[in-house]
C-alpha positions as CSV (number, residue, x, y, z in Angstrom):
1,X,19.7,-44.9,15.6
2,X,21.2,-41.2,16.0
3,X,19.1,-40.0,13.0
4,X,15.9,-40.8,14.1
5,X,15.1,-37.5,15.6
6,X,15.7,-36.1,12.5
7,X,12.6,-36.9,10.4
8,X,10.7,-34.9,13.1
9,X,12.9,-32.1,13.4
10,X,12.7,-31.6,10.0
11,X,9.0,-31.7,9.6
12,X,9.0,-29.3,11.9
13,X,10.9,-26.6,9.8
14,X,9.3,-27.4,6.8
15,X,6.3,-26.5,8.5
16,X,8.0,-23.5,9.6
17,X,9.7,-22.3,6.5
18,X,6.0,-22.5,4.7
19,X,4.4,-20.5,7.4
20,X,7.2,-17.8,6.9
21,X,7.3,-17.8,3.1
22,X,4.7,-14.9,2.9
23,X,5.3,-12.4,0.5
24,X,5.9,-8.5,1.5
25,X,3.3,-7.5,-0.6
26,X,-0.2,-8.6,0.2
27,X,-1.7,-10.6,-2.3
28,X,-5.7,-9.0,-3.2
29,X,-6.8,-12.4,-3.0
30,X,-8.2,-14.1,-0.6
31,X,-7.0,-13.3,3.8
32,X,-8.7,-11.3,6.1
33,X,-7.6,-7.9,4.6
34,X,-8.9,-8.6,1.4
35,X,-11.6,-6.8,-0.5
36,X,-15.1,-8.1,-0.8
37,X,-17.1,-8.5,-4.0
38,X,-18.1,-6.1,-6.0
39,X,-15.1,-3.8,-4.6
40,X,-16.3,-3.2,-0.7
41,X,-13.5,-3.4,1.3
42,X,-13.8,-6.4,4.1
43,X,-11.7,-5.2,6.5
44,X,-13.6,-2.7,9.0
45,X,-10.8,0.2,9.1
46,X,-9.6,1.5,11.9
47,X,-8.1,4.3,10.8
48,X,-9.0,7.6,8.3
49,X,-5.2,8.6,7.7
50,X,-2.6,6.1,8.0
51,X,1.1,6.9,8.9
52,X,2.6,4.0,6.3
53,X,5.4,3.6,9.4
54,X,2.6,2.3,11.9
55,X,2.4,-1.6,12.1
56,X,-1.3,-1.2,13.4
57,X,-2.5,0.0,9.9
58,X,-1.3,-3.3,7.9
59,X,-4.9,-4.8,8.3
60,X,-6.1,-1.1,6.0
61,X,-3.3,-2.0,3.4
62,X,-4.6,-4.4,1.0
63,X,-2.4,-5.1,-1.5
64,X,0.6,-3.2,-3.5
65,X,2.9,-2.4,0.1
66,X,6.3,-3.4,0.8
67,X,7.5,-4.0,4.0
68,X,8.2,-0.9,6.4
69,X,11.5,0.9,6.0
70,X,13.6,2.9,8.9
71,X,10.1,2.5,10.9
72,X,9.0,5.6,8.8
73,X,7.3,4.5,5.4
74,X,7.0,2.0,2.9
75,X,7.1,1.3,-1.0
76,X,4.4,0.9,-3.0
77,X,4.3,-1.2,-6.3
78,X,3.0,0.4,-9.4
79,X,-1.1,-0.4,-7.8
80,X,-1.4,-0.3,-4.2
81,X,-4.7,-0.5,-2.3
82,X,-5.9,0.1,0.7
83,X,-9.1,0.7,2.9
84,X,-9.9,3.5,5.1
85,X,-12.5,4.5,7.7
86,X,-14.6,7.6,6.6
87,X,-14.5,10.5,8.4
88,X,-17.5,11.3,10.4
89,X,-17.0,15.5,10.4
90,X,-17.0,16.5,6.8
91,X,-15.8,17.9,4.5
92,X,-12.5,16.7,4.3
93,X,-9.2,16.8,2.4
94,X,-6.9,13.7,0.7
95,X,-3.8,14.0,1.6
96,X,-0.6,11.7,0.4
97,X,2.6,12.5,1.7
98,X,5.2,10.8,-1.1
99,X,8.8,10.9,-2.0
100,X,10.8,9.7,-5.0
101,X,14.5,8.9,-4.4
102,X,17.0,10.3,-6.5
103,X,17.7,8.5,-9.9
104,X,14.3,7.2,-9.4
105,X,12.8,9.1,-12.8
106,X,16.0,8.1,-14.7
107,X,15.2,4.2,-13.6
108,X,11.7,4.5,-14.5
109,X,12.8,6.2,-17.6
110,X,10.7,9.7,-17.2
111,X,8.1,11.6,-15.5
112,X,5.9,9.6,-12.8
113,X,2.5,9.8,-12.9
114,X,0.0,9.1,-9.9
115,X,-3.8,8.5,-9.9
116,X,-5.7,7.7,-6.8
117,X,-8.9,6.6,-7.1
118,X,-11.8,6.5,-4.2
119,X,-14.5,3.8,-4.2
120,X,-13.1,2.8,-7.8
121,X,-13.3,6.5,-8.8
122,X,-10.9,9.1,-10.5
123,X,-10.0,11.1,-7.6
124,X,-6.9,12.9,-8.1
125,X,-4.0,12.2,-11.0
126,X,-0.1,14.1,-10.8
127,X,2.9,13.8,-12.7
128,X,6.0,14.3,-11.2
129,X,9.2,15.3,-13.8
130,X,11.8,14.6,-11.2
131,X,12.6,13.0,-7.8
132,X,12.1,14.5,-3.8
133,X,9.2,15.0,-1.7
134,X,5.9,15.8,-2.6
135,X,2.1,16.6,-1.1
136,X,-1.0,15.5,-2.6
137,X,-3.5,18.0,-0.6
138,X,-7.0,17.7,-2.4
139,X,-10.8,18.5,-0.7
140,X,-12.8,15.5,-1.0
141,X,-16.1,16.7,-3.1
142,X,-19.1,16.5,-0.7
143,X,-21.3,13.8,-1.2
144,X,-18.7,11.6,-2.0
145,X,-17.8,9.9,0.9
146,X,-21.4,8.1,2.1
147,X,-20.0,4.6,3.0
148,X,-18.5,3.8,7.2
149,X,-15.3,2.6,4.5
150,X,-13.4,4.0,1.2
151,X,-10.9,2.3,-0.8
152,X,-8.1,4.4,-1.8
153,X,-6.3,2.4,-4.9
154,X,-2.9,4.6,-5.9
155,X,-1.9,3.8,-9.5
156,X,1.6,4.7,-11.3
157,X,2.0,4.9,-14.7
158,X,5.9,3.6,-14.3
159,X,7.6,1.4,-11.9
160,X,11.0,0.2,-10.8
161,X,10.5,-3.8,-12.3
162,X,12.4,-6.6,-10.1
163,X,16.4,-7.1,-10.4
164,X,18.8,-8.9,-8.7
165,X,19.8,-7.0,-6.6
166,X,15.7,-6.1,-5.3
167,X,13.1,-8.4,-6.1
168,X,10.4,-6.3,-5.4
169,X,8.2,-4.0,-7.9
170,X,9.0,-0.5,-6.5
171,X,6.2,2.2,-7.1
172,X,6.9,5.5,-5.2
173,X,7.2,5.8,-1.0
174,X,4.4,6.7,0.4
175,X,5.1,8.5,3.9
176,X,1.4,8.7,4.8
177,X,-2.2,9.4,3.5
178,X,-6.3,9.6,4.3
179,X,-8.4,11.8,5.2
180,X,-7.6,15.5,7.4
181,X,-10.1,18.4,8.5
């Protein structure tokens, strides 16, 4: 008779564990931050520069982010997307705000390189030979920014692959990035 309650109780967490088993990266497919087809982003962005630290921006970050770290930034995998709202006083400049950790090149096993593409197009590309901080600072061409929304996809040509000891696929942090006068 004591166990009774238990059939319930345990429904209950199952239920729970499932809604909690979410991934920290986004998946592209499918949820109300997804892309549309055809590459327009569905989300309406609030934001032309996000600081990667701000939980207000998750809706703008599509796929590709970790989880925030010490309330300051977050890891990307090798491709992360995201969607931001254009700027209505142009021109403009890109700006990414990234760091790589020490030891990160030797893990990778060389140089990093990063592309970032707007609207599906070759923006900027950088390789970096060795860890720390770095600035991506780049004017936006005019003309080039016509749409209320622009995808910003940041690709790596080398990434940190899962391990035990971190499941995730570790890109490069990413401090912050968008659009500045």
């Amino acid at each position: 008779m004591k166990r009774q309650w238990m059939i319930p109780v345990l429904s209950v967490l199952l239920l729970l564990a499932g809604a909690c088993s979410r991934s920290s990266i986004p998946s592209a497919e499918g949820g109300p931050t997804a892309g549309a087809p055809g590459g327009a982003p569905a989300v309406k962005p609030e934001f032309s520069y996000i600081n990667t630290g701000d939980v207000r921006a998750k809706p703008q970050l599509i796929s590709g982010w970790h989880g925030i770290e010490d309330g300051a930034w977050r890891w990307t995998a090798k491709e992360a997307q995201a969607v931001l709202a254009t700027p209505r006083d142009l021109p403009v400049n890109f700006e990414m705000r990234l760091y790589f950790p020490d030891q990160h090149m030797q893990r990778v096993g060389g140089p990093v390189t990063v592309a970032i593409l707007l609207d599906g197009k070759p923006f900027v590309q950088e390789t970096y030979p060795a860890p720390g901080p770095r600035t991506i600072l780049k004017p936006v061409p005019a003309g080039s920014l016509s749409k209320p929304a622009t995808s910003v996809t940041i690709r790596l040509d080398r990434g940190v692959g899962p391990s035990d000891a971190d499941r995730r696929e570790l890109g490069v942090v990413v401090q912050g990035f968008g659009f500045q006068k």
